[in-house]
PyMOL commands that place a pseudoatom at each C-alpha (Angstrom):
pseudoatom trace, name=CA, resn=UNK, resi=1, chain=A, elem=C, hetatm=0, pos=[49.919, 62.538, 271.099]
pseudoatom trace, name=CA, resn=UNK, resi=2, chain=A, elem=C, hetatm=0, pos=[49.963, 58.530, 272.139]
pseudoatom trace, name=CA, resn=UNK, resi=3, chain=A, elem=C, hetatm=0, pos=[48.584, 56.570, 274.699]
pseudoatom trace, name=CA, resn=UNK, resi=4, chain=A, elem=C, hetatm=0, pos=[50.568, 53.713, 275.318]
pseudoatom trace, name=CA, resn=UNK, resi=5, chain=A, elem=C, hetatm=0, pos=[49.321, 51.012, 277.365]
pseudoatom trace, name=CA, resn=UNK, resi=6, chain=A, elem=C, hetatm=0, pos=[51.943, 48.188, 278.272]
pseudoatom trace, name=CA, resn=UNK, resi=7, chain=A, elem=C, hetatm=0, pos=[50.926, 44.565, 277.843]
pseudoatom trace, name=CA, resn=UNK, resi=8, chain=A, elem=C, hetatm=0, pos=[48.941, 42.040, 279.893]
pseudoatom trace, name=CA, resn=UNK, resi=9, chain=A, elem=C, hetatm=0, pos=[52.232, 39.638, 280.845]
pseudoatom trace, name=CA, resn=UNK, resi=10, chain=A, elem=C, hetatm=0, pos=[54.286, 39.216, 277.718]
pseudoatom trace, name=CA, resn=UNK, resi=11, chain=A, elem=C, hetatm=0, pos=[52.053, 40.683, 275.344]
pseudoatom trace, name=CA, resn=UNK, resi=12, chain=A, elem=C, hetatm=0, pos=[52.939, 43.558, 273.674]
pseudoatom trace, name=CA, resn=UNK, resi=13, chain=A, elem=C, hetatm=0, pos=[52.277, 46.681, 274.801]
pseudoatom trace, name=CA, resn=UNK, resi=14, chain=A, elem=C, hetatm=0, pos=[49.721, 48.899, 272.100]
pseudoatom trace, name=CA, resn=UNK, resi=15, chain=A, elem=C, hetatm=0, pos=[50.119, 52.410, 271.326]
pseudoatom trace, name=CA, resn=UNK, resi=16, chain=A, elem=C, hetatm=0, pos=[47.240, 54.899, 270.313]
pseudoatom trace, name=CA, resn=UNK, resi=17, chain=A, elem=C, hetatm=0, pos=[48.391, 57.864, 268.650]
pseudoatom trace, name=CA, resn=UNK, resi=18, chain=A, elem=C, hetatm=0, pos=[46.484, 60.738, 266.707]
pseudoatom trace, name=CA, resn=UNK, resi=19, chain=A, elem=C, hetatm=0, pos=[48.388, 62.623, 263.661]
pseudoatom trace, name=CA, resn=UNK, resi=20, chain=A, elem=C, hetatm=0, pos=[51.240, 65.086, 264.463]
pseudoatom trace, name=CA, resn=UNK, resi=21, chain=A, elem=C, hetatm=0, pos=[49.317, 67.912, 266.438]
pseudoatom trace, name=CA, resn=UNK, resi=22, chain=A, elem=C, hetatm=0, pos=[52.210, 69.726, 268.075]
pseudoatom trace, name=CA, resn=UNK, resi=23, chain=A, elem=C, hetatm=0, pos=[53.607, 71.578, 265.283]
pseudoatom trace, name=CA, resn=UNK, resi=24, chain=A, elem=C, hetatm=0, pos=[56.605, 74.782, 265.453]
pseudoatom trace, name=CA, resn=UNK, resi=25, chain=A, elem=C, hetatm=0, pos=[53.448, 77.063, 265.869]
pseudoatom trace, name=CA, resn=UNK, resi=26, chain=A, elem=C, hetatm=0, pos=[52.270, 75.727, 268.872]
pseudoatom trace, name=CA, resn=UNK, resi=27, chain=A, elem=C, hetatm=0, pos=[55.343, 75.326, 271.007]
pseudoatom trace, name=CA, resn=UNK, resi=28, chain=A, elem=C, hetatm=0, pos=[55.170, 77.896, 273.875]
pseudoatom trace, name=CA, resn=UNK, resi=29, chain=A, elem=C, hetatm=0, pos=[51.595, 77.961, 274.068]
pseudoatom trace, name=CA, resn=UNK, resi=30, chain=A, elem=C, hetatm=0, pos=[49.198, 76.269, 277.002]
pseudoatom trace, name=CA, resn=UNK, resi=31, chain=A, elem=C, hetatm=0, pos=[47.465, 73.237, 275.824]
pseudoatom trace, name=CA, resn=UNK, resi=32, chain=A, elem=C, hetatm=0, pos=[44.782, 71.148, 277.634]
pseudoatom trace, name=CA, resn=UNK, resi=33, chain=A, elem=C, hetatm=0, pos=[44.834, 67.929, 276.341]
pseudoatom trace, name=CA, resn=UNK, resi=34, chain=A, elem=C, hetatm=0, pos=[42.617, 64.875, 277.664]
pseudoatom trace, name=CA, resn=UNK, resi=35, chain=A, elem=C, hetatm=0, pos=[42.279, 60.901, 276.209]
pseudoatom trace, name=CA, resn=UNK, resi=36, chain=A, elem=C, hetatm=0, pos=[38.761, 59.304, 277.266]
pseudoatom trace, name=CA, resn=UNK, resi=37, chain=A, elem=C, hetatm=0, pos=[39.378, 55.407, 277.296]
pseudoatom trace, name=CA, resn=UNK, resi=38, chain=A, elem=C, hetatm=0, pos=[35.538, 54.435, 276.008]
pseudoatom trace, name=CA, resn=UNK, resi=39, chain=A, elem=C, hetatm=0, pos=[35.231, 50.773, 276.739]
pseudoatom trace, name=CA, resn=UNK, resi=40, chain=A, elem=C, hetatm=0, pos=[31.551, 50.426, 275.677]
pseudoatom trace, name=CA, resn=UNK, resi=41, chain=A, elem=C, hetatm=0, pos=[32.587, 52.248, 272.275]
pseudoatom trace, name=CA, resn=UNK, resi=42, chain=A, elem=C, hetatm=0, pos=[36.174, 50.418, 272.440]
pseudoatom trace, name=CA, resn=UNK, resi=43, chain=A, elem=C, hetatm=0, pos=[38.049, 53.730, 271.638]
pseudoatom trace, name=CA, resn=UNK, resi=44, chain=A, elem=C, hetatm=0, pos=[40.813, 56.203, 272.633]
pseudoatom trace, name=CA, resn=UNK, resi=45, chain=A, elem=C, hetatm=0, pos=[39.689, 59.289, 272.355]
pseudoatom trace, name=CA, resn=UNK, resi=46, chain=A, elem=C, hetatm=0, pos=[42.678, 62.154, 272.219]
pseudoatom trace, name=CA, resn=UNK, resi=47, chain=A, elem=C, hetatm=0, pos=[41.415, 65.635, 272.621]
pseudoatom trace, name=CA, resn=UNK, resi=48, chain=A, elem=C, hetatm=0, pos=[42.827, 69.106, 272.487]
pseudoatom trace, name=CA, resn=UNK, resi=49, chain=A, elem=C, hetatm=0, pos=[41.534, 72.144, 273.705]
pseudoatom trace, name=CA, resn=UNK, resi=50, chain=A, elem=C, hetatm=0, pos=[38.574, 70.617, 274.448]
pseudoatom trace, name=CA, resn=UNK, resi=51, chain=A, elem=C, hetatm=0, pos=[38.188, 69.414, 270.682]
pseudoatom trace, name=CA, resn=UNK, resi=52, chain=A, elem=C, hetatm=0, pos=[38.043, 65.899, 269.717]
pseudoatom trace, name=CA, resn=UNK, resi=53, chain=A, elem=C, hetatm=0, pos=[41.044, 65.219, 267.455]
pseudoatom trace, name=CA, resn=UNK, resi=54, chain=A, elem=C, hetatm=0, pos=[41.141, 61.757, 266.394]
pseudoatom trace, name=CA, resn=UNK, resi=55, chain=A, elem=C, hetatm=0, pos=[39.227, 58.621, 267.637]
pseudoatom trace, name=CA, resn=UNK, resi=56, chain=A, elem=C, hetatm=0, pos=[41.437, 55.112, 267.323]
pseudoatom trace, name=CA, resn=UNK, resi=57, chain=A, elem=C, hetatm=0, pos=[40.250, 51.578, 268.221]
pseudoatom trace, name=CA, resn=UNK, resi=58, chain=A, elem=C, hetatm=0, pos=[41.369, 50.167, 271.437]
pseudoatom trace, name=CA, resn=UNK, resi=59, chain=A, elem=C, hetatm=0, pos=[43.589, 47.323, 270.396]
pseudoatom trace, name=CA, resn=UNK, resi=60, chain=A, elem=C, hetatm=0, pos=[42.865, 45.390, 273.617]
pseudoatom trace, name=CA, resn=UNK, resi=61, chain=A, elem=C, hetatm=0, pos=[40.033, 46.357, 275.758]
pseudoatom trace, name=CA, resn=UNK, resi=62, chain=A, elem=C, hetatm=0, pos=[40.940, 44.428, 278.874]
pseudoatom trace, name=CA, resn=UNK, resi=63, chain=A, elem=C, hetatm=0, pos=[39.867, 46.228, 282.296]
pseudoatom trace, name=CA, resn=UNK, resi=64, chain=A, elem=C, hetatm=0, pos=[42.746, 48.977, 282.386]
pseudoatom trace, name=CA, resn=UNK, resi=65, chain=A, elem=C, hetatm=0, pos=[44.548, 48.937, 285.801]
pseudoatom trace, name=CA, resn=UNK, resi=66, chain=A, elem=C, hetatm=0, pos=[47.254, 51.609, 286.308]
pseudoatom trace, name=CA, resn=UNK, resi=67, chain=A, elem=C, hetatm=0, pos=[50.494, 49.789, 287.807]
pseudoatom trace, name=CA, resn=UNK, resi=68, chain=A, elem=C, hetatm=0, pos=[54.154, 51.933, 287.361]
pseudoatom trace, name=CA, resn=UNK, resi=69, chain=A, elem=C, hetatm=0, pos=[53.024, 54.365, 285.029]
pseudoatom trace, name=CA, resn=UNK, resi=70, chain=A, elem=C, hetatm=0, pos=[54.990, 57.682, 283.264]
pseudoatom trace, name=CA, resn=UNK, resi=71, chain=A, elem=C, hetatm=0, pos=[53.337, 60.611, 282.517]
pseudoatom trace, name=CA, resn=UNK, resi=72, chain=A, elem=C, hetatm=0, pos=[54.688, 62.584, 280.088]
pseudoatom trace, name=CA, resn=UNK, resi=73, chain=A, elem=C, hetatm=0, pos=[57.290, 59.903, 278.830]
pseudoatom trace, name=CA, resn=UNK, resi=74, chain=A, elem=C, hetatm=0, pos=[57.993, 57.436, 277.382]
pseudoatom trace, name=CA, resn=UNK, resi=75, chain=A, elem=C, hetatm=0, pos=[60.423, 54.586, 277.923]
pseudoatom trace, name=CA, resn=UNK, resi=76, chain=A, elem=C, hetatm=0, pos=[60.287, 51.429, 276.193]
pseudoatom trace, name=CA, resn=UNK, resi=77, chain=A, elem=C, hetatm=0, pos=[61.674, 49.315, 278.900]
pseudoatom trace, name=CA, resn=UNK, resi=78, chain=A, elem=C, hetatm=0, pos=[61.050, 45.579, 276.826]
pseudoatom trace, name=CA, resn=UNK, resi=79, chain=A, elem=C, hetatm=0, pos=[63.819, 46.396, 273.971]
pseudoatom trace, name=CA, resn=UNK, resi=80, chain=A, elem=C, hetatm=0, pos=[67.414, 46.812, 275.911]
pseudoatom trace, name=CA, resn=UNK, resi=81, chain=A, elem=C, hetatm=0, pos=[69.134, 46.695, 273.695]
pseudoatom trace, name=CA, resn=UNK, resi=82, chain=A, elem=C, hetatm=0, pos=[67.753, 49.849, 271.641]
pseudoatom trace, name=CA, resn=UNK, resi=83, chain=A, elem=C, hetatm=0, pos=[65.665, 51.917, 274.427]
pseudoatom trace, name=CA, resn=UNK, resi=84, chain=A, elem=C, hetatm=0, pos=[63.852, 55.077, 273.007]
pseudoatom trace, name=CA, resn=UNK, resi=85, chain=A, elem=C, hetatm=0, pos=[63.323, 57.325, 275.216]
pseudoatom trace, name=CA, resn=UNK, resi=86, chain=A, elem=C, hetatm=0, pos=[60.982, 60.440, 274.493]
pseudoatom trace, name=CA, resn=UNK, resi=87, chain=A, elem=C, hetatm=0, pos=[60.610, 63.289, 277.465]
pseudoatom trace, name=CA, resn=UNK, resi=88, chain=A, elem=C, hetatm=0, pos=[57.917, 65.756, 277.888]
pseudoatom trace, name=CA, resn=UNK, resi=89, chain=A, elem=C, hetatm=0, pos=[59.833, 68.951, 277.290]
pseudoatom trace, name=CA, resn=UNK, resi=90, chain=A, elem=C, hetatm=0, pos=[57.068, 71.159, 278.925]
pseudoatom trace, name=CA, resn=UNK, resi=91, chain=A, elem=C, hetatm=0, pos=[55.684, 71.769, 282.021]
pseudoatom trace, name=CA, resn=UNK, resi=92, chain=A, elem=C, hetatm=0, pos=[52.377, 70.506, 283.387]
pseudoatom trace, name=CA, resn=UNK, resi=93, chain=A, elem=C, hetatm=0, pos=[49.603, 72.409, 285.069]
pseudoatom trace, name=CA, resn=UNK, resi=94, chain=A, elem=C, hetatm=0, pos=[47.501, 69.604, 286.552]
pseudoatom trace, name=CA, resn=UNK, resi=95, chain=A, elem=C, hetatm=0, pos=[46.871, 66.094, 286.328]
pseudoatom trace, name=CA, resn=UNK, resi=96, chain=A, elem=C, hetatm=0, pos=[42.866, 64.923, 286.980]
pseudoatom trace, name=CA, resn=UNK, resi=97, chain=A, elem=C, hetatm=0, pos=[42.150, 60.938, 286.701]
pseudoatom trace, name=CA, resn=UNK, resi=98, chain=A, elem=C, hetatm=0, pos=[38.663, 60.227, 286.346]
pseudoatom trace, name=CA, resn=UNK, resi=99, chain=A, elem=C, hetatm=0, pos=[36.972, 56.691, 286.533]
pseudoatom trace, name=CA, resn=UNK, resi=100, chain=A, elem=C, hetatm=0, pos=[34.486, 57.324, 284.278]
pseudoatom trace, name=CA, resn=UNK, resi=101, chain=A, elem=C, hetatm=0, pos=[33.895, 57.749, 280.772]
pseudoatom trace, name=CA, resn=UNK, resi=102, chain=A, elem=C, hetatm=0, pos=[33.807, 61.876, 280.277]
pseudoatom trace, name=CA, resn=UNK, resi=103, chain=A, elem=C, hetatm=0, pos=[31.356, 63.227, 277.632]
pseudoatom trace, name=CA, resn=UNK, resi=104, chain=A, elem=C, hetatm=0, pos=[32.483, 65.701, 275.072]
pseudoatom trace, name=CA, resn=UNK, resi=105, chain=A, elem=C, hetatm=0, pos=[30.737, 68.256, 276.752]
pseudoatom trace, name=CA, resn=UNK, resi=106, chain=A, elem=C, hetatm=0, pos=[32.834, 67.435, 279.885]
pseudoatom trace, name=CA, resn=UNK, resi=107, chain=A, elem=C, hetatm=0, pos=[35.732, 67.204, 278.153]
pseudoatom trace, name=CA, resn=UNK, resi=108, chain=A, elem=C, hetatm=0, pos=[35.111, 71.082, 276.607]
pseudoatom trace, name=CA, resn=UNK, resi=109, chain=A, elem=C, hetatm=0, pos=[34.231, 72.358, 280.129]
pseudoatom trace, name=CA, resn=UNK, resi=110, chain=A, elem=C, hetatm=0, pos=[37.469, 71.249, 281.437]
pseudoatom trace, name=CA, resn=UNK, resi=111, chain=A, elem=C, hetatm=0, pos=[38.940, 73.840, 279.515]
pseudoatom trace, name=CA, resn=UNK, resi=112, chain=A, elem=C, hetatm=0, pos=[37.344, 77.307, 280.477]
for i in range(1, 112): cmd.bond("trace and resi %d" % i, "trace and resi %d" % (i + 1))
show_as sticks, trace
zoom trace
C-alpha cells in the first residue's frame, strides 16, 4: 500500500509504502485498510484488517492540507514525459476522513 503526499511547491512529492501485502491469495477478498498520519510520533501508519502492518517515518511533517487529491490512484503528474499511472482495480465500500489521530484500538473497531 503507499501514501503519497505531493510536495509543498516544487518539492518533491514523498511516498510511504509498507511491503507487498496484496498478494494472488488475497485478490477477491474484502479488505479494510486505514493509514493514521501521527504527527506527534512523525509516522504513517498503514493498517489492514484492523492490524498494524508497517510503521514508516514521515519524510516531511508539514501541516497536511488535502488540495486535488486521488483515491485509489495514482498519477504522477510532475514527470510528462514518462507518466505512471497505477488504478485501483477494486471497488470501494466507504471512505471515512478523520481529523484526528485514531488509536489502534479505533483503528480495530472500524473493522467489525
Amino acid at each position: 500500500m503507499r501514501l503519497g503526499i505531493a510536495g509543498k511547491g516544487n518539492l518533491r512529492h514523498t511516498d510511504n509504502d509498507t511491503p507487498v501485502f496484496f498478494t494472488p491469495e488475497r485478490f477477491s477478498q474484502w479488505t479494510h485498510l486505514a493509514i493514521v498520519l501521527d504527527p506527534f510520533t512523525q509516522e504513517a501508519l498503514h493498517y489492514a484488517n484492523g492490524v498494524l502492518l508497517t510503521p514508516s517515518r514521515l519524510k516531511d511533517i508539514t501541516l497536511l492540507k488535502i488540495g486535488i487529491a486521488e483515491l485509489g490512484n495514482w498519477n504522477d503528474r510532475r514527470n510528462q514525459g514518462c507518466v505512471a499511472i497505477l488504478h485501483l482495480s477494486s471497488a470501494m465500500d466507504e471512505f471515512a476522513l478523520w481529523d484526528r489521530v485514531l488509536s489502534d484500538v479505533e483503528i480495530a473497531s472500524l473493522t467489525q
